[in-house]
Structures are given as structure tokens and as C-alpha cells.
C-alpha positions in Angstrom: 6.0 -6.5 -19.8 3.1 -7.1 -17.6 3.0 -5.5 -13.9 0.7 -6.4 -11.3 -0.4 -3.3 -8.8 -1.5 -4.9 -5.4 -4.0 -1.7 -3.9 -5.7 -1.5 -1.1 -8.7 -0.2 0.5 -8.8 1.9 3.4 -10.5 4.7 5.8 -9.7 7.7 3.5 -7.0 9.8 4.5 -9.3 13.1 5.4 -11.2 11.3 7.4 -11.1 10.9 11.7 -10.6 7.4 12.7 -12.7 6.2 15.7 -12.5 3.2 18.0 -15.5 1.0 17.9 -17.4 1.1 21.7 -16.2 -2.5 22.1 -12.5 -1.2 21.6 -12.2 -4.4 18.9 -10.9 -2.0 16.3 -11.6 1.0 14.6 -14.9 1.9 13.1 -15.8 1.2 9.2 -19.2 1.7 9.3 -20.8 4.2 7.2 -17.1 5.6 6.9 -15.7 7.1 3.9 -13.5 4.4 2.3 -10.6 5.3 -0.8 -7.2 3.8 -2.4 -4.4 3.7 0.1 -2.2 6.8 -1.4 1.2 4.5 -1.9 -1.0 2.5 -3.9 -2.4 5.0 -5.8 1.7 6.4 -6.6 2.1 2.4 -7.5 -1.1 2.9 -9.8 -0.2 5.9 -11.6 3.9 4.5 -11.5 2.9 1.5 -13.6 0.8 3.5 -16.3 3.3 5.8 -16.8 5.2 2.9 -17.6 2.9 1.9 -20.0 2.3 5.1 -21.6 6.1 4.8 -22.3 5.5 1.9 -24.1 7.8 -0.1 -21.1 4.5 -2.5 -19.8 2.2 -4.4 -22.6 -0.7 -5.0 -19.7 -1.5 -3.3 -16.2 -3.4 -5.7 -13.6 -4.5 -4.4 -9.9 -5.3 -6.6 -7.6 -7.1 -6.3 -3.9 -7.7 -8.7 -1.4 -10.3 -8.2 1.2 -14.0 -7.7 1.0 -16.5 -7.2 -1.7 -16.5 -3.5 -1.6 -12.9 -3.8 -2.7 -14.2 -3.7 -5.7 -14.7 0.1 -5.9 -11.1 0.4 -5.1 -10.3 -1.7 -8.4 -12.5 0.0 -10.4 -10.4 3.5 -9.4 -7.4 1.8 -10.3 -9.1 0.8 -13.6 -10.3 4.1 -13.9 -6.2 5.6 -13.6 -5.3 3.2 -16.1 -5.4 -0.1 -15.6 -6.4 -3.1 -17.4 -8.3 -5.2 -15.8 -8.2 -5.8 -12.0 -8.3 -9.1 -9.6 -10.4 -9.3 -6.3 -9.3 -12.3 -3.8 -12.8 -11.9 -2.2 -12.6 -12.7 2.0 -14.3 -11.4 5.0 -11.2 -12.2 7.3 -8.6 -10.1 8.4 -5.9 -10.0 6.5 -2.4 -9.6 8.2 0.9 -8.5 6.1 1.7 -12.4 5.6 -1.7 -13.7 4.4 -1.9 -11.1 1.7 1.6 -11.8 0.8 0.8 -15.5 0.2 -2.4 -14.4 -1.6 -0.5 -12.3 -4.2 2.3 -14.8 -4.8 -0.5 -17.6 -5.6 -1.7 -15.2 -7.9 1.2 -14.4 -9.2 2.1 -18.2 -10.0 -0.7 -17.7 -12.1 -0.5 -14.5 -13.6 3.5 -14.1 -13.9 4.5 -10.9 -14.5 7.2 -8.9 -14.6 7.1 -6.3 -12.6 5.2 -5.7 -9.1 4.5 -2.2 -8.2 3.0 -1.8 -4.3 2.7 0.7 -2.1 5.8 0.8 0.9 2.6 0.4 3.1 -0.9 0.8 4.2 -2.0 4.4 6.1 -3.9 2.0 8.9 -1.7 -0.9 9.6 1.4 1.4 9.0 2.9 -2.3 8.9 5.7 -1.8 5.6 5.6 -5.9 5.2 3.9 -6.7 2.8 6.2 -5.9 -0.1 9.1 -7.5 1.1 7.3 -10.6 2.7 6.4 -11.6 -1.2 9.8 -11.0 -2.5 11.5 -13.5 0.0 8.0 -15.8 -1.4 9.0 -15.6 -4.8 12.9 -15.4 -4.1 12.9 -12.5 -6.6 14.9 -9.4 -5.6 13.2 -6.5 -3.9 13.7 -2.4 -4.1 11.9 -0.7 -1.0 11.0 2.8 -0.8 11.5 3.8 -4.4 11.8 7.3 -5.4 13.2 6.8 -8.9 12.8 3.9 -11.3 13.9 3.3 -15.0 13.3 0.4 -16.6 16.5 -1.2 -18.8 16.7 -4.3 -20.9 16.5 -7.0 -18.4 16.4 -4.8 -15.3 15.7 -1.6 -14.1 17.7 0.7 -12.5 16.0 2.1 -8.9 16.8 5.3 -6.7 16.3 4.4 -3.1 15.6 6.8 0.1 17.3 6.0 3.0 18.6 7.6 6.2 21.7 9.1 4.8 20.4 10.3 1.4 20.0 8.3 -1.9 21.1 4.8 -2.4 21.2 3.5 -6.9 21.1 -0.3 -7.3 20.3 -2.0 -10.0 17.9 -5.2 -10.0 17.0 -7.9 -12.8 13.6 -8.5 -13.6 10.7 -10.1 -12.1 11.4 -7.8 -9.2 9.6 -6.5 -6.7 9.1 -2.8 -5.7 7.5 -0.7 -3.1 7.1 2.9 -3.7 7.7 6.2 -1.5 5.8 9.7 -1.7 8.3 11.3 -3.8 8.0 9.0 -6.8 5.1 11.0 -8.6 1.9 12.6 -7.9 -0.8 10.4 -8.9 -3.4 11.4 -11.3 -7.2 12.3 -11.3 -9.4 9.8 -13.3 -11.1 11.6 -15.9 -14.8 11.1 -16.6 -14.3 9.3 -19.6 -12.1 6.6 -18.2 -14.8 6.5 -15.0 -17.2 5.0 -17.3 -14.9 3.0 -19.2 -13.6 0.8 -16.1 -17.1 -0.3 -15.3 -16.6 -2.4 -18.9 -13.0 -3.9 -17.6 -13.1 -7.2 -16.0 -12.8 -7.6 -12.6 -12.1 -11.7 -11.7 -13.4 -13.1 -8.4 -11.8 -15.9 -6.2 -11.4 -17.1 -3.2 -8.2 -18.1 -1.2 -9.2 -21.4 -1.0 -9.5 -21.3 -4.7 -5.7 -20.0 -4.3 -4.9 -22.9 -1.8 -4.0 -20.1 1.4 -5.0 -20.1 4.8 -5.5 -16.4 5.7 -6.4 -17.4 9.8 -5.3 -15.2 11.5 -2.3 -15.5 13.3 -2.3 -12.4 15.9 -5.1 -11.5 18.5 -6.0 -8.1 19.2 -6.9 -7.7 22.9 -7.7 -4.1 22.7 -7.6 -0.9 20.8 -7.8 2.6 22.6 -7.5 6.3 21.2 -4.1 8.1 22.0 -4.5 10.2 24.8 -5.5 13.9 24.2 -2.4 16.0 24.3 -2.2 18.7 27.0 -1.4 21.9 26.4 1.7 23.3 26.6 2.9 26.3 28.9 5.0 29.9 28.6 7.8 30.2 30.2 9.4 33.5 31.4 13.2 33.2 30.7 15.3 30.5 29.5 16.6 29.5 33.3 13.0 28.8 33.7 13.0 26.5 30.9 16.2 24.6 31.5 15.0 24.2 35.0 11.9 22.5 33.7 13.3 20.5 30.8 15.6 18.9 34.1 13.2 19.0 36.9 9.8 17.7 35.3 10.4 16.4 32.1 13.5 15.0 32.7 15.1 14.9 29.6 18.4 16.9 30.3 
């Protein structure tokens, strides 16, 4: 079985996100950059799954700028393979990566996509399912369980009301929650073997996709500081202000 692992890279999770001066975006200069953490629970998902003798070959892909690459090699470092970069400068929105991957994945054809539910910046949780209704292939979101069967896999879902069990038949593809695993350190060793793995180039005009953008952003501000709150002397107090000034009773 071969799976493809779509990672991305973003500001890393420790670190405060500022808006540029211009208020165009947030700031990415000279800012410490890592693997979004889904990805990294897809990463460490699909070498389990290999390590159980369930997956033959491992690929991660990225899509975005060169330093993407750094991100692959971590994911080669975990475990992987060898890794694909769809090299571009532009920003990518939900639905142009989507159409990136399933190019890629007209080439590549595997059996199993592993992603991440979605990205700690964009917070957008499209991606996944915008390239299962590509590829017409049946989707499982927010995965906390999966086994893999003969022709299918059985998945444990989270949802509002609990757990949800399906069943899906393979090619699928799945996006991951928190609760699936807890994602390994790379060892030294395997540091310095992913700088040997291969790591292929394109372009998505080599993949025949139009990654435009389709949405303008006009502005982008920092939430306002919050105030601090006050002490109240009895609950009367308190029900009087919950009415009165906040205005939510």
C-alpha cells in the first residue's frame, strides 16, 4: 500500500504571531517556522502503518515555497520515504492545494491519504475534504482511530455527541484529530539519513493548476487586548450585572 502525507509548513506553535505594519498579513520574517502538528499526527499515523507492515512506501508532499523543503526533510526524518515539493511563491488557498495534490495524486496513485483536519494559521479544515469530492473517493474526517482491513479500513470518528465507526473502501481519504497518537521525535540517525532521500521539484504549471488566488484580503488586525475582569461582592451584584451591562440574562 502506498500513502501520501500532504504536511505543511507554518509559524511554529510556541511562537507569537504578529501583524505585518501594512496589516497585509501576519509576519514570516525571521520567524521560527515548523510542521503543522495535525500533519506531524498524519506523519507519524502513516509510519506506524508501515512499521505494521500495512504501507509498502511513505511519500510527504508540501506545496508552497522553497523552504518547504525543511518541512519534508522532518517528515523524512519521522519516517518517510521520499518527499514531493510543488514549489510556488503564491498563496495557496484550501482549493488550490487541493487541486495540486489530486494532480499529484493522478500521478502518484496511492492508496491511502493521511492529512492533517487542518492548518494552525488558516484554521480553514478544507483541504481534506475539498480533494476527496476531486477524486470522488470517500472521505473520514477527524479520525481518532484507524485500522486498516483487506480492502478498507475501519475509522473511529469524533463528533459532537461522542464516537461515530464507519467503515470506508480504499483509496480513501482521511484527516486526523489530536487524539490519534502522539507524534514522534526524529532521532539523530534518521536526521542525517533524510538529507540522502529524494525530494522532487515541480511546478503547478508542470501539474496543469491555476493556484490565482481567488479571495482578497483587505485587512488583517490583532484581536483586541482583553480587559480585565472585576470582583463582585455577592451574587445579587452579579446577576445584576450579567442583566444590566452584559446583557446576557
Amino acid at each position: 500500500m502506498k500513502v501520501l502525507i500532504p504536511i505543511k509548513r507554518v509559524i511554529d506553535a510556541n511562537v507569537k504571531v504578529r501583524v505585518r505594519g501594512d496589516g497585509s498579513g501576519v509576519e514570516t520574517q525571521n520567524v521560527k517556522m515548523a510542521m503543522n502538528p495535525f500533519c506531524e499526527i498524519a506523519v507519524e499515523e502513516a509510519v506506524r502503518l508501515k512499521e505494521a507492515g500495512l504501507a509498502e512506501e511513505l511519500i510527504v508532499i508540501s506545496c508552497g515555497v522553497t523552504q518547504c523543503q525543511e518541512t519534508l526533510r522532518t517528515g523524512l526524518a519521522m519516517g518517510a520515504d521520499r518527499g514531493i515539493l510543488v514549489e510556488t511563491d503564491a498563496e495557496l488557498e484550501p482549493l488550490a492545494v487541493a487541486k495540486l495534490l489530486k494532480a499529484v495524486v493522478d500521478k502518484e496513485s496511492p492508496d491511502l491519504i493521511i492529512l492533517g483536519k487542518q492548518s494552525v494559521d488558516g484554521d480553514n479544515n478544507q483541504t481534506g475534504q475539498m480533494l476527496a469530492a476531486l477524486l470522488g473517493w470517500p472521505q473520514g474526517t477527524f479520525i481518532s482511530k484507524i485500522e486498516i482491513k483487506d480492502s478498507g479500513s475501519a475509522i473511529t470518528r469524533e463528533v459532537d455527541g461522542g464516537l461515530e465507526m464507519l467503515e470506508i473502501k480504499l483509496p480513501a481519504v482521511v484527516t486526523v484529530d489530536l487524539r490519534l497518537n502522539e507524534p514522534r521525535y526524529a532521532s539523530l540517525p534518521n536526521i542525517m539519513k533524510a538529507k540522502k532521500k529524494p525530494i522532487e521539484t515541480i511546478s503547478p504549471d508542470a501539474l496543469g493548476v491555476d493556484v490565482a488566488p481567488r479571495v482578497e484580503i483587505l485587512e488583517v488586525t490583532e484581536p483586541p487586548s482583553r480587559q480585565a475582569g472585576i470582583k463582585v461582592e455577592s451574587v445579587g451584584e452579579l446577576v445584576d450585572k450579567l442583566r444590566n451591562e452584559a446583557k446576557v440574562i
